[in-house]
CHARMM internal coordinates of N, CA and C (Angstrom, degrees):
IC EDIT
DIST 1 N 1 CA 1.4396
DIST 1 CA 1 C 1.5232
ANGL 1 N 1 CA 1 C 111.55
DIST 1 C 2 N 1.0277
ANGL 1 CA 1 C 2 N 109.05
DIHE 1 N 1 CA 1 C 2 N 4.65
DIST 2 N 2 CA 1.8319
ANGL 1 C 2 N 2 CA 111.74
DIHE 1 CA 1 C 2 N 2 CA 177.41
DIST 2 CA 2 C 1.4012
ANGL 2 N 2 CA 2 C 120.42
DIHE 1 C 2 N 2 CA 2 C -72.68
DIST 2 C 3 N 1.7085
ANGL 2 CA 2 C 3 N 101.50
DIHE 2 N 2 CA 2 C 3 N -18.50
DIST 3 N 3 CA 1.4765
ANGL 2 C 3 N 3 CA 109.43
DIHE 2 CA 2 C 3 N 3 CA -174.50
DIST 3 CA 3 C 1.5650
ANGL 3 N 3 CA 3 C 118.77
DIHE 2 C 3 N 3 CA 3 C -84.06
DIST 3 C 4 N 1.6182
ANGL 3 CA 3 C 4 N 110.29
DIHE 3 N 3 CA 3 C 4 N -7.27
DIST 4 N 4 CA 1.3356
ANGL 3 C 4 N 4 CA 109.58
DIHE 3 CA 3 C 4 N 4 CA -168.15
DIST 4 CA 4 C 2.2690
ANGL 4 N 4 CA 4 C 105.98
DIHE 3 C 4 N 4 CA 4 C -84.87
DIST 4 C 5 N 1.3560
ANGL 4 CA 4 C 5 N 98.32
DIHE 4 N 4 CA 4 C 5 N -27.01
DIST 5 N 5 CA 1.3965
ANGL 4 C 5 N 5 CA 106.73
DIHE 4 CA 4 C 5 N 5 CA -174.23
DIST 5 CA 5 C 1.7498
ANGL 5 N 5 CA 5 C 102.17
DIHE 4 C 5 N 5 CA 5 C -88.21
DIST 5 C 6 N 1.5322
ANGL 5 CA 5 C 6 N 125.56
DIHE 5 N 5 CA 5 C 6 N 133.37
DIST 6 N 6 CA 1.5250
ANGL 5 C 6 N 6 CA 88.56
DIHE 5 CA 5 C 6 N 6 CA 139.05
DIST 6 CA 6 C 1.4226
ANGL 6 N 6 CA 6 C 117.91
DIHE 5 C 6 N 6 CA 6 C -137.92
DIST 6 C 7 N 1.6962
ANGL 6 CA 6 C 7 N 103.19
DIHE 6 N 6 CA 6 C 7 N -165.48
DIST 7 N 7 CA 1.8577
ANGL 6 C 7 N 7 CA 96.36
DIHE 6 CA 6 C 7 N 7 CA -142.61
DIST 7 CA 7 C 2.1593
ANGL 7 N 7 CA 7 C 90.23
DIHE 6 C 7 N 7 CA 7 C -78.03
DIST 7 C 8 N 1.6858
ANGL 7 CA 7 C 8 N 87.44
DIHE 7 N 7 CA 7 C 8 N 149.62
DIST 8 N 8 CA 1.2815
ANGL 7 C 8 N 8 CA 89.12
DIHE 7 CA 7 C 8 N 8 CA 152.38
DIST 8 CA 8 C 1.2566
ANGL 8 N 8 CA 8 C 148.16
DIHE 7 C 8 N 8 CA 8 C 31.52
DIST 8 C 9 N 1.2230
ANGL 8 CA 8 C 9 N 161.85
DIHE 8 N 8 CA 8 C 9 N 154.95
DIST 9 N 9 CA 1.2707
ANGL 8 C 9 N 9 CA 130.84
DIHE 8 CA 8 C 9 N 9 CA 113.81
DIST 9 CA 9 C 1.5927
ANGL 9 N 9 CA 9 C 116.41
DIHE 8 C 9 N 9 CA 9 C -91.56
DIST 9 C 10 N 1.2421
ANGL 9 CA 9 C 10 N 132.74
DIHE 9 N 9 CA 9 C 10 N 167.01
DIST 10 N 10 CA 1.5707
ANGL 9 C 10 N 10 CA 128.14
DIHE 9 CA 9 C 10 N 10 CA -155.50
DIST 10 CA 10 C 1.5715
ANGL 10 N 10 CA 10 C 80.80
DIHE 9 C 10 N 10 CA 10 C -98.96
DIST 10 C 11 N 1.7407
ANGL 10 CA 10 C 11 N 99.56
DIHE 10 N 10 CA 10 C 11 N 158.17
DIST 11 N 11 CA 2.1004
ANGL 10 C 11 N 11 CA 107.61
DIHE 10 CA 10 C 11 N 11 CA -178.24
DIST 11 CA 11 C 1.7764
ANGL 11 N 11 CA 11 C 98.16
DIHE 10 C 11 N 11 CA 11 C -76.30
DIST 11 C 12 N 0.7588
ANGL 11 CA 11 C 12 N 117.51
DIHE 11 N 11 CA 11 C 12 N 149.88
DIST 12 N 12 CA 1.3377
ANGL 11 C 12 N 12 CA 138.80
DIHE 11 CA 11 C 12 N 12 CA 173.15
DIST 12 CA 12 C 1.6568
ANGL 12 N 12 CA 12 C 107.80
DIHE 11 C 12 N 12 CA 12 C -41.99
DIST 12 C 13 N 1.1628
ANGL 12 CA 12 C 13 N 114.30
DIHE 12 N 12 CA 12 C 13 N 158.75
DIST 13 N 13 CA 2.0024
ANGL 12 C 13 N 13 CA 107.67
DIHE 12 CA 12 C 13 N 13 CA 178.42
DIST 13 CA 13 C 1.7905
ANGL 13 N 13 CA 13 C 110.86
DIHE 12 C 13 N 13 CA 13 C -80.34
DIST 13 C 14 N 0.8946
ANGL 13 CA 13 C 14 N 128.45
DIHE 13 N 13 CA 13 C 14 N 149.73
DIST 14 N 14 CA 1.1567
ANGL 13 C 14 N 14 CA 120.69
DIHE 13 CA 13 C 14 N 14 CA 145.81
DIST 14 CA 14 C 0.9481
ANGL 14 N 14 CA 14 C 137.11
DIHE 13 C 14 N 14 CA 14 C -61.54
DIST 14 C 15 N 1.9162
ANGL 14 CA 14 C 15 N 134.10
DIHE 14 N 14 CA 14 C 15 N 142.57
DIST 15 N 15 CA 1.6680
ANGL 14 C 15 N 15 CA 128.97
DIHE 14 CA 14 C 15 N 15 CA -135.99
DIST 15 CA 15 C 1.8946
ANGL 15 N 15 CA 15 C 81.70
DIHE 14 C 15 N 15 CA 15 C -82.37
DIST 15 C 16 N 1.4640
ANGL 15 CA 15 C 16 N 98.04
DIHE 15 N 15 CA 15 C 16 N 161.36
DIST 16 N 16 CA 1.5394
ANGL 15 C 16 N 16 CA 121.47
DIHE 15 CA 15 C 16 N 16 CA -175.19
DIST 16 CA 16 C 1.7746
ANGL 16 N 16 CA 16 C 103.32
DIHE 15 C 16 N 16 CA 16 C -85.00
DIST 16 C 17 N 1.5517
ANGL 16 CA 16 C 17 N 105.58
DIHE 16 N 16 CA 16 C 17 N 93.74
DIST 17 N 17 CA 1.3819
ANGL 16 C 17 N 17 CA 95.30
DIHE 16 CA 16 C 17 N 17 CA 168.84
DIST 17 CA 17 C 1.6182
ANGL 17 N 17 CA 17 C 146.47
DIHE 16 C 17 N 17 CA 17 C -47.22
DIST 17 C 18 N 1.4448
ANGL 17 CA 17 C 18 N 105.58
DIHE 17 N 17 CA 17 C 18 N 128.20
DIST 18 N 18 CA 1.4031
ANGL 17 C 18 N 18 CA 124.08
DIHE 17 CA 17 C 18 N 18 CA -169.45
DIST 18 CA 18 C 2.0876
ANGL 18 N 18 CA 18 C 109.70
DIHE 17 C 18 N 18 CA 18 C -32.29
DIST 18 C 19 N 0.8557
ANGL 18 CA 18 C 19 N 148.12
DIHE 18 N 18 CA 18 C 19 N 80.72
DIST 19 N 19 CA 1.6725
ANGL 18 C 19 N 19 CA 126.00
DIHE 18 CA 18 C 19 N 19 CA 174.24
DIST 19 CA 19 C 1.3344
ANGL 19 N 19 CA 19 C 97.84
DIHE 18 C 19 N 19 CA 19 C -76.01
DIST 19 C 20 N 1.7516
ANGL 19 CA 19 C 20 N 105.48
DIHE 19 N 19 CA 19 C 20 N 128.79
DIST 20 N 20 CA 1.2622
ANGL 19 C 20 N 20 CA 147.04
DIHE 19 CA 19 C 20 N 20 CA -155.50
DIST 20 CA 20 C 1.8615
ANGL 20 N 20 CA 20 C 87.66
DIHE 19 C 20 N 20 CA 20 C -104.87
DIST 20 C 21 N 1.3312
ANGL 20 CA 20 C 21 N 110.38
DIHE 20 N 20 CA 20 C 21 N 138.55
DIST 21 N 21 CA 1.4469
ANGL 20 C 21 N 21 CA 102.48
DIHE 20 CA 20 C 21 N 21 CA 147.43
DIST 21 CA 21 C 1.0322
ANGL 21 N 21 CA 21 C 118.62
DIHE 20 C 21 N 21 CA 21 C -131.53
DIST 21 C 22 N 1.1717
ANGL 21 CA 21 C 22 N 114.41
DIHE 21 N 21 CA 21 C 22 N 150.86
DIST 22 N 22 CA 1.4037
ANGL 21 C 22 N 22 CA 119.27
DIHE 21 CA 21 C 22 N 22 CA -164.97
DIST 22 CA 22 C 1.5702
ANGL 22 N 22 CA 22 C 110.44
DIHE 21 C 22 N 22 CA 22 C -75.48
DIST 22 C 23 N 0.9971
ANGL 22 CA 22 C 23 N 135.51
DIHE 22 N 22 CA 22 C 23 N -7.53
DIST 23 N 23 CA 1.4639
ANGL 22 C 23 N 23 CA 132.61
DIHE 22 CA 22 C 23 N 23 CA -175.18
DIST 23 CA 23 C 1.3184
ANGL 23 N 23 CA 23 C 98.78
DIHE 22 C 23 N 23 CA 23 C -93.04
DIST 23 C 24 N 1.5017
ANGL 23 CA 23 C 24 N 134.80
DIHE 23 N 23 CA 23 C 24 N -14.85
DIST 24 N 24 CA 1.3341
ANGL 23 C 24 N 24 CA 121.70
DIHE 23 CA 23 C 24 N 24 CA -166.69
DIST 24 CA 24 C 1.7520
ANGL 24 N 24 CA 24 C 108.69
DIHE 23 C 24 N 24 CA 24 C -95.11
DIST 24 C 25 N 1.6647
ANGL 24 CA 24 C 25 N 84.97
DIHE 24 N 24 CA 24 C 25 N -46.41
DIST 25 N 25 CA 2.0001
ANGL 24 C 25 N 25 CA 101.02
DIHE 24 CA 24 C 25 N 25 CA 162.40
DIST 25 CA 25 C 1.2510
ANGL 25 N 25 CA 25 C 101.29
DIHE 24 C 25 N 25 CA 25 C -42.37
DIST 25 C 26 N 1.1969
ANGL 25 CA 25 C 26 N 134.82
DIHE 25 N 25 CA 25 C 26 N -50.39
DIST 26 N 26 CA 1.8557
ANGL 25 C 26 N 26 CA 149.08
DIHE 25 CA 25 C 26 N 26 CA -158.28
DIST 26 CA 26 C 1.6520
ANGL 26 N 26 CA 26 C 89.62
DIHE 25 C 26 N 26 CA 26 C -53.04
DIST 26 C 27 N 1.1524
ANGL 26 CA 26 C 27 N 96.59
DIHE 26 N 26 CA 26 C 27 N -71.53
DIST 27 N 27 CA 1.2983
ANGL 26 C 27 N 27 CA 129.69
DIHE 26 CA 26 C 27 N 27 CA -174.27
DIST 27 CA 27 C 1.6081
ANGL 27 N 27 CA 27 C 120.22
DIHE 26 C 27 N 27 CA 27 C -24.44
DIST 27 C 28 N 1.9947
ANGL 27 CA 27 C 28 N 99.23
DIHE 27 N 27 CA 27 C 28 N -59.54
DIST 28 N 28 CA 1.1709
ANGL 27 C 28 N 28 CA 81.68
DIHE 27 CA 27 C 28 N 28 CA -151.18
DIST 28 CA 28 C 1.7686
ANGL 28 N 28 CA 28 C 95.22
DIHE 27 C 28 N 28 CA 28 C -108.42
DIST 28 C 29 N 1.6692
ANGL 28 CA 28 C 29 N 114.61
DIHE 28 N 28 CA 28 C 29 N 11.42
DIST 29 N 29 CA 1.5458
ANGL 28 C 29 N 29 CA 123.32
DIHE 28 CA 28 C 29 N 29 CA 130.09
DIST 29 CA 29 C 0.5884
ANGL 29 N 29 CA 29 C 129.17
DIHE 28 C 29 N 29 CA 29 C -14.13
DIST 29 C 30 N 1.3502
ANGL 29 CA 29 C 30 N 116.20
DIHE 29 N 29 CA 29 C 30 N -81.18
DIST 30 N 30 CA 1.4350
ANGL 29 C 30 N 30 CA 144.35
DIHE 29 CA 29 C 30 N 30 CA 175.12
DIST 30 CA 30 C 1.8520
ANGL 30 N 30 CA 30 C 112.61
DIHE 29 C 30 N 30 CA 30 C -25.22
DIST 30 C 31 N 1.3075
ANGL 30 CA 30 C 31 N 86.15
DIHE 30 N 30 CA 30 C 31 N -73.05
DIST 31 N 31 CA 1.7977
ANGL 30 C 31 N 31 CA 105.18
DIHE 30 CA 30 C 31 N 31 CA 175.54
DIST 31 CA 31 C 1.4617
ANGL 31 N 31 CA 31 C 115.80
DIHE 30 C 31 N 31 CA 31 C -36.11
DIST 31 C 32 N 1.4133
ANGL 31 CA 31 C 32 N 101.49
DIHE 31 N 31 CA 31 C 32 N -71.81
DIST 32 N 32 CA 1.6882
ANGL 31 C 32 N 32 CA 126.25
DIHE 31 CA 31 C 32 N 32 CA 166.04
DIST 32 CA 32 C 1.2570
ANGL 32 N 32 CA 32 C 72.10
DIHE 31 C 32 N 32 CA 32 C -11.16
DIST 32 C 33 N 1.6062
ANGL 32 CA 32 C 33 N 110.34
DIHE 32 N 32 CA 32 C 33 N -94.59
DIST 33 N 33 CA 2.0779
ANGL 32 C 33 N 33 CA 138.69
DIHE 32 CA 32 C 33 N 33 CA -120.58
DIST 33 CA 33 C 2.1380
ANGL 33 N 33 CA 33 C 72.20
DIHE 32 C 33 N 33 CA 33 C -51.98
DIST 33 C 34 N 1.2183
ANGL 33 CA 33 C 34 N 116.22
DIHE 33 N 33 CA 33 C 34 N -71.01
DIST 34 N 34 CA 1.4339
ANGL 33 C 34 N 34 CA 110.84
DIHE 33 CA 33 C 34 N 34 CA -150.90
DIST 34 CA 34 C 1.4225
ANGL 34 N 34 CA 34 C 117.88
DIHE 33 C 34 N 34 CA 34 C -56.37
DIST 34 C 35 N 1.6473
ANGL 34 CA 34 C 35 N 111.08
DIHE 34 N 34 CA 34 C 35 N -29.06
DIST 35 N 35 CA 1.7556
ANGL 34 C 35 N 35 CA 97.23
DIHE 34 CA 34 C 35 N 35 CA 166.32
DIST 35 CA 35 C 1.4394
ANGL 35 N 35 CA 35 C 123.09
DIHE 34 C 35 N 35 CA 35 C -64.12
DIST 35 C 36 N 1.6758
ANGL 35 CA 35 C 36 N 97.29
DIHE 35 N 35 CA 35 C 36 N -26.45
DIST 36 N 36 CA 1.4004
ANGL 35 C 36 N 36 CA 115.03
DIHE 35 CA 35 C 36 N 36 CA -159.88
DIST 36 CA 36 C 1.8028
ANGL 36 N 36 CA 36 C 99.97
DIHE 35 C 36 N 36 CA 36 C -62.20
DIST 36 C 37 N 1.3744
ANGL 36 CA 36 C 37 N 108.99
DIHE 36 N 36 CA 36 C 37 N -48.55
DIST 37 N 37 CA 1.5088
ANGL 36 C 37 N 37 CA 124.55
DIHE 36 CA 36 C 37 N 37 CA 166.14
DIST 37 CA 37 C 1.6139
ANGL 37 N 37 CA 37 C 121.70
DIHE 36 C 37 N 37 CA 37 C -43.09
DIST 37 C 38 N 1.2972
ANGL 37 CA 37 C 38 N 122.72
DIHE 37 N 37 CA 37 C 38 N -49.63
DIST 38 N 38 CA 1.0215
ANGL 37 C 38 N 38 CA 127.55
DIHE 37 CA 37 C 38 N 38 CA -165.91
DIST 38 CA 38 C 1.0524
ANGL 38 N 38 CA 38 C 113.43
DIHE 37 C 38 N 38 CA 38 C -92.00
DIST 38 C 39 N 1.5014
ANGL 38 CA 38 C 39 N 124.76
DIHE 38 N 38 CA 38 C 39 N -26.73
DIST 39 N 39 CA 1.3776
ANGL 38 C 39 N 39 CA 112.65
DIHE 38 CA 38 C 39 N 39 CA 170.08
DIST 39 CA 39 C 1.6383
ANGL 39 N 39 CA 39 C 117.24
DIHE 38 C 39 N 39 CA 39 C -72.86
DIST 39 C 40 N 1.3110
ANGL 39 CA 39 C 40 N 115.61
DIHE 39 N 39 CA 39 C 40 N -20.79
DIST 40 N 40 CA 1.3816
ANGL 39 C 40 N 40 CA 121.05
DIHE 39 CA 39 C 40 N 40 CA 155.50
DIST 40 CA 40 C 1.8791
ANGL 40 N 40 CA 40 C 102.37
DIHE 39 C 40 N 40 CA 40 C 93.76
DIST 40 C 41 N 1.4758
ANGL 40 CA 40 C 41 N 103.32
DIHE 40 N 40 CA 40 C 41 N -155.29
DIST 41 N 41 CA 1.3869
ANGL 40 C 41 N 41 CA 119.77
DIHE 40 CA 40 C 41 N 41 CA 172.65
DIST 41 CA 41 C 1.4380
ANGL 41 N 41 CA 41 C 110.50
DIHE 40 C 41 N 41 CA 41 C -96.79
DIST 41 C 42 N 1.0923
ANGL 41 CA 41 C 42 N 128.83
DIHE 41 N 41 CA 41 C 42 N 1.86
DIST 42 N 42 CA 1.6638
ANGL 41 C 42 N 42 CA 129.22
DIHE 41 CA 41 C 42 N 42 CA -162.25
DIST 42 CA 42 C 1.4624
ANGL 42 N 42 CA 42 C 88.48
DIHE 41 C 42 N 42 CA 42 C -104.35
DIST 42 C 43 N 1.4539
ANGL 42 CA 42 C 43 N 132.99
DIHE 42 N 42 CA 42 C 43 N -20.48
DIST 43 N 43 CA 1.4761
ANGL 42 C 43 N 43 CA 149.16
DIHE 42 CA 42 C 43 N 43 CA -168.38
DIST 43 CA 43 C 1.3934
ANGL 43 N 43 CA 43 C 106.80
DIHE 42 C 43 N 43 CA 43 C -89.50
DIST 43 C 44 N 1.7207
ANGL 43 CA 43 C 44 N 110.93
DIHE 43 N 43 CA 43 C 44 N -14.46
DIST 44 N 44 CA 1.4341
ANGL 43 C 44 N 44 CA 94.00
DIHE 43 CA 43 C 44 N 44 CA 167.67
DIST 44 CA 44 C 1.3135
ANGL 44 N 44 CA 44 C 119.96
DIHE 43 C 44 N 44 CA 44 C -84.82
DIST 44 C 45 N 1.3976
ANGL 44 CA 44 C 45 N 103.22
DIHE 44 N 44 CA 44 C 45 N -30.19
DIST 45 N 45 CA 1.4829
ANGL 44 C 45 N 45 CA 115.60
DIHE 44 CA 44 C 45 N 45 CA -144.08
DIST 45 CA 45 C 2.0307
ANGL 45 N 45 CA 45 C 106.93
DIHE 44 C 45 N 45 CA 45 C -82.30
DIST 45 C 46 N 0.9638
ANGL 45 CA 45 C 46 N 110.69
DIHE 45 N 45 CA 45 C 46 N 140.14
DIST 46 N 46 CA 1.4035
ANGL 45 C 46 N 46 CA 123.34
DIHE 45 CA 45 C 46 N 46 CA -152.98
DIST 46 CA 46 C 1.5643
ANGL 46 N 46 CA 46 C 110.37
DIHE 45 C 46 N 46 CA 46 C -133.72
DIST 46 C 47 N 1.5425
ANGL 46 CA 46 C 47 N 117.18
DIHE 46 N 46 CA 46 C 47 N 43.25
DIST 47 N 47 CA 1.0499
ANGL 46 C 47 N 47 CA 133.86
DIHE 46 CA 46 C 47 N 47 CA -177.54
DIST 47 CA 47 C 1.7849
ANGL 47 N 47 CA 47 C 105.08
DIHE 46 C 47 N 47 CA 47 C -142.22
DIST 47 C 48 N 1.1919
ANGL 47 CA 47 C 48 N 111.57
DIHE 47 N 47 CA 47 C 48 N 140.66
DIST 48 N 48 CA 1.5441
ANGL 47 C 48 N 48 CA 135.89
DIHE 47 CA 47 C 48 N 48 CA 161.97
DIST 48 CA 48 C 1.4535
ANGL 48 N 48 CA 48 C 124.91
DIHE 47 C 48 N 48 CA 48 C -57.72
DIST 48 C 49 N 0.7318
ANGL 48 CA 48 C 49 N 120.83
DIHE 48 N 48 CA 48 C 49 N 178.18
DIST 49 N 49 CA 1.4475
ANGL 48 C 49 N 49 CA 117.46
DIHE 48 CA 48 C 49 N 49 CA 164.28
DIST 49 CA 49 C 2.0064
ANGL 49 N 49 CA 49 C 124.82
DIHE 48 C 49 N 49 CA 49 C -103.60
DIST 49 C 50 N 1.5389
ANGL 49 CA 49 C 50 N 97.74
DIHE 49 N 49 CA 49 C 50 N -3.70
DIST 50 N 50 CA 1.6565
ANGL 49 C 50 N 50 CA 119.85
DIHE 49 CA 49 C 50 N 50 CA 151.59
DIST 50 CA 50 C 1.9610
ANGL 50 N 50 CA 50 C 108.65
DIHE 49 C 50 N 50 CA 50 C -109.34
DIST 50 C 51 N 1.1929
ANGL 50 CA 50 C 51 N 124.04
DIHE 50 N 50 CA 50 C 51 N 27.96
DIST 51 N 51 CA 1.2232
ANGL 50 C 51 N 51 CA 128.17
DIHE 50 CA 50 C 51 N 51 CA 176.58
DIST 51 CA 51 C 1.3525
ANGL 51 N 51 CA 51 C 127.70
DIHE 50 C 51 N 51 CA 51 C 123.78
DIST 51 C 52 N 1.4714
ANGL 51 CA 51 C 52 N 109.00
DIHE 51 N 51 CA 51 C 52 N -137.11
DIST 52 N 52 CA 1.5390
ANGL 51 C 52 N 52 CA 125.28
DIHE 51 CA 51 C 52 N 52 CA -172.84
DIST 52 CA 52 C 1.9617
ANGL 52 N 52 CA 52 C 83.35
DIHE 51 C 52 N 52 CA 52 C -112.41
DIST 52 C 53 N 1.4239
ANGL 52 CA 52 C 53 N 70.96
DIHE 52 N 52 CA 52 C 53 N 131.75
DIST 53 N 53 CA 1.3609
ANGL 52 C 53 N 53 CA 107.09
DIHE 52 CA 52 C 53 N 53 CA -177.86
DIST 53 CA 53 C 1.5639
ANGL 53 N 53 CA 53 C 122.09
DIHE 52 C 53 N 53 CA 53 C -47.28
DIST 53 C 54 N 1.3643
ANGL 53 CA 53 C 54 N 109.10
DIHE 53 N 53 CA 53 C 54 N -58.86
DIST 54 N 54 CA 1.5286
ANGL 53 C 54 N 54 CA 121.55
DIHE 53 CA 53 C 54 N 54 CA 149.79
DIST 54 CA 54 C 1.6396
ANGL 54 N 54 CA 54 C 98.26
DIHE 53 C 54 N 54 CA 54 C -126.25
DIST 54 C 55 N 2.1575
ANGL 54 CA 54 C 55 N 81.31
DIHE 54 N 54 CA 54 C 55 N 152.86
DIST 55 N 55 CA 1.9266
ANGL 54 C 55 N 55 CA 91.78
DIHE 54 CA 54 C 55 N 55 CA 163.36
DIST 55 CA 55 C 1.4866
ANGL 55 N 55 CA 55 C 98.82
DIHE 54 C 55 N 55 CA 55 C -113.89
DIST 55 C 56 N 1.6275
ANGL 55 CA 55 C 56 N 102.89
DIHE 55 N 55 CA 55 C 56 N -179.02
DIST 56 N 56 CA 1.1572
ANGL 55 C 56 N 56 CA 98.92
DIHE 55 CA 55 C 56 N 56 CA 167.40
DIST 56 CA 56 C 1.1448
ANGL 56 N 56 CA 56 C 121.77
DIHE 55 C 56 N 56 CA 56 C -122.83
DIST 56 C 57 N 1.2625
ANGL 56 CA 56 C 57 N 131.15
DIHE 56 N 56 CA 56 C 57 N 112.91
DIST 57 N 57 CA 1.5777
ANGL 56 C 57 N 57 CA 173.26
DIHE 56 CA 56 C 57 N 57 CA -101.58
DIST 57 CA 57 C 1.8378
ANGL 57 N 57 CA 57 C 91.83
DIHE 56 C 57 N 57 CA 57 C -123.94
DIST 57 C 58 N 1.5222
ANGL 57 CA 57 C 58 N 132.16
DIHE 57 N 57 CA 57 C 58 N 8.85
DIST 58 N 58 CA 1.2932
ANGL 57 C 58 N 58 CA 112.07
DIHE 57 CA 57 C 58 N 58 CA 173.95
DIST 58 CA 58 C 1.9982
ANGL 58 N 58 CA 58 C 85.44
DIHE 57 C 58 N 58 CA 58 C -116.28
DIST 58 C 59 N 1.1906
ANGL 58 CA 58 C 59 N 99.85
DIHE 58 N 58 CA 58 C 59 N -23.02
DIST 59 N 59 CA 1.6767
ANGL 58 C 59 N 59 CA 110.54
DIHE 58 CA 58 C 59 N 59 CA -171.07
DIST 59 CA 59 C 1.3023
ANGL 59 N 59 CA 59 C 101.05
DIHE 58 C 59 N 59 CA 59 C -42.85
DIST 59 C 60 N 1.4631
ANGL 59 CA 59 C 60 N 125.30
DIHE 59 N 59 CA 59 C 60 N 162.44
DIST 60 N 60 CA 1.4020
ANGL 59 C 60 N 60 CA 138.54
DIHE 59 CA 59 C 60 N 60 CA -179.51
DIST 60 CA 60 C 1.7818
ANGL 60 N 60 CA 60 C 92.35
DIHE 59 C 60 N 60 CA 60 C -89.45
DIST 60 C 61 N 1.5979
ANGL 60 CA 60 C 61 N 104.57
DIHE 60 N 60 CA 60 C 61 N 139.73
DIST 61 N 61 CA 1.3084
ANGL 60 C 61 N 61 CA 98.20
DIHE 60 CA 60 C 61 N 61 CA 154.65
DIST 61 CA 61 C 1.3748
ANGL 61 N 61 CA 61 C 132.67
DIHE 60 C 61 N 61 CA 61 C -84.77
DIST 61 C 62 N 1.5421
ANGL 61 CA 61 C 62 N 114.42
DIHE 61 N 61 CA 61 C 62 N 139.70
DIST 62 N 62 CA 1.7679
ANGL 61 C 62 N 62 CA 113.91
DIHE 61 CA 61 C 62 N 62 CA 172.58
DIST 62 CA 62 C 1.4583
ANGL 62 N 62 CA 62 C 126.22
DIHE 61 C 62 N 62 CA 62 C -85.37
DIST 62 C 63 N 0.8279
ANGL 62 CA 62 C 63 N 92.64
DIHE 62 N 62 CA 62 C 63 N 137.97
DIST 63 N 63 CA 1.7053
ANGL 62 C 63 N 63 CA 87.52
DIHE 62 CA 62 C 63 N 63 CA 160.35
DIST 63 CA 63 C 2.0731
ANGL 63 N 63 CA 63 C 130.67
DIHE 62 C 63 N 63 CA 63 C -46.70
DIST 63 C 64 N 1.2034
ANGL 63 CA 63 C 64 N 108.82
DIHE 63 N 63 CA 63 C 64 N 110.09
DIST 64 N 64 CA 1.2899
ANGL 63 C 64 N 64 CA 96.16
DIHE 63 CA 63 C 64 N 64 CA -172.16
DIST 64 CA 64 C 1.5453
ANGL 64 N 64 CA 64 C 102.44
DIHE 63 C 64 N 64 CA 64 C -123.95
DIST 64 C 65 N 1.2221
ANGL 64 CA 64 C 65 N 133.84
DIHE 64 N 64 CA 64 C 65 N 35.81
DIST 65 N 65 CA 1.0708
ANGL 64 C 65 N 65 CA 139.60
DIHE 64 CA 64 C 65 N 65 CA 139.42
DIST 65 CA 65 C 1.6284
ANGL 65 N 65 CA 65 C 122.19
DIHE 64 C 65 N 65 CA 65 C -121.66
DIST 65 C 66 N 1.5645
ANGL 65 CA 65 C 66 N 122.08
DIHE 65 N 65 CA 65 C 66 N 144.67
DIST 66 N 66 CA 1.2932
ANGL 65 C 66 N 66 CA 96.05
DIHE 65 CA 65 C 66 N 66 CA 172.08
DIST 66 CA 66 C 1.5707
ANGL 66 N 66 CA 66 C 120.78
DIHE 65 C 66 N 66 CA 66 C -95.30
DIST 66 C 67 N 1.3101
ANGL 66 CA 66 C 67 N 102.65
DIHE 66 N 66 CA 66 C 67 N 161.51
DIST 67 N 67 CA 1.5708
ANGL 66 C 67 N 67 CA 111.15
DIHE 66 CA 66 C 67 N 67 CA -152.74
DIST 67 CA 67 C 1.4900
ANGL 67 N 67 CA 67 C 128.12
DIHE 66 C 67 N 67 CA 67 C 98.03
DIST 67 C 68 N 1.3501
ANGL 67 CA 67 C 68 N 113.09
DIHE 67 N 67 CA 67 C 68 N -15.15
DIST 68 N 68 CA 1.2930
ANGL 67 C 68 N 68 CA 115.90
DIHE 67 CA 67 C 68 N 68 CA 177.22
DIST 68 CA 68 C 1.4838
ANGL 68 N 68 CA 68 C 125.96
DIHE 67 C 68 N 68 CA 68 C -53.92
END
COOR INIT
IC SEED 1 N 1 CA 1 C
IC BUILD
């Protein structure tokens, strides 16, 4: 009667962890830091020279004079 059941199947492996090296992380830091440099402070800024670039058009409008 052993033939009517059969065993199991075994759980699957767990995935094969990544080895990291540290010279490549070093590496690609590095890169980051130098775009990060070159695009500068002018790379943050997100305004025109008539404003903000886009608004958002569901936003409530404010008052931007006083007395309004």
């Amino acid at each position: 009667m052993g033939g009517i059941f059969s065993a199991p199947s075994p759980p699957p492996l767990p995935p094969v962890p990544e080895i990291i090296d540290p010279a490549i992380e070093e590496e690609k830091a590095r890169l980051e830091s130098m775009d990060r440099r070159r695009r500068g402070r002018a790379g943050t800024i997100v305004t025109s020279d008539r404003g903000l670039l886009g608004t958002n058009e569901a936003a409530p409008q404010k008052k931007s004079l006083l007395g309004e």
